[in-house]
N, C-alpha and C positions, 0 to 999 in steps of 0.2 A: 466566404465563410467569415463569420463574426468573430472576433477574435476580443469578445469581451472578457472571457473566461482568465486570461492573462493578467486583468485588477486583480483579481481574489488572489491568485496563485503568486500573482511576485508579493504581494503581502504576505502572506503564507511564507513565506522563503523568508521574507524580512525579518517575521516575527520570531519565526524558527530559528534563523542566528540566534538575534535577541535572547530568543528561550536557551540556548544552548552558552552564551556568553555570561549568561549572568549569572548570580548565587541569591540575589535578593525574590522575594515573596512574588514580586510582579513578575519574574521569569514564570510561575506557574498563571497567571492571569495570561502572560505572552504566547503560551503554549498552548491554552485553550483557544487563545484569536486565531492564533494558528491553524491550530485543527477544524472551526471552525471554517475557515476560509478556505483550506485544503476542499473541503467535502462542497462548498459555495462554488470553486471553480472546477471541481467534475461533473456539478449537475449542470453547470449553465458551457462546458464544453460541448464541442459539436459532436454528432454521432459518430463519426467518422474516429473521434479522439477515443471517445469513449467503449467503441467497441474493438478496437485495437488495445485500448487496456482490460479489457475483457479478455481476449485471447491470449493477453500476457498473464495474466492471472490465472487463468485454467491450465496452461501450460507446466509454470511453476508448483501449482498445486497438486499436479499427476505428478511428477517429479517429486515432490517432497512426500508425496501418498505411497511412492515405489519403494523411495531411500526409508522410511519407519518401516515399511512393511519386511523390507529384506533384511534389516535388524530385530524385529519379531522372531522373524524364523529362524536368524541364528541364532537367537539365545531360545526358542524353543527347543529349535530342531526339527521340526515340519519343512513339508516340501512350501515352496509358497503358490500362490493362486495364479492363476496365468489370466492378464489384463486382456481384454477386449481389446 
């Protein structure tokens, strides 16, 4: 397995301190190389990484679809819907 994706990503980590350390103008230039290089080492990650961050993310997502929707109902007051 290639293990190129690890340049972009510890940049990414580098720059993100950076961005987080500083108060000057270049901290938002540092944020963007950041994010930038974040989304550079998910697409050039192996499928393997990537679809495992996929199931973390659907997971999380049903999870946080449940918690607003059970808040809905109690300040509606409706029954709520029963998830597949």
């Amino acid at each position: 397995m290639p293990l190129f994706f690890l340049i972009p990503l510890c940049t990414a980590l580098a720059t993100g301190y950076f961005f987080k350390k500083s108060t000057d103008e270049i901290a938002y230039l540092a944020g963007v190389f950041a994010a930038i290089s974040l989304i550079l080492s998910l697409v050039l990650a192996p499928w393997q990484i990537q679809f495992g961050l996929l199931i973390i993310v659907l997971i999380i997502t049903n999870r946080l679809l449940q918690e607003n929707e059970s808040r809905q109902t109690e300040a509606i007051g409706k029954q709520p819907r029963e998830i597949k």
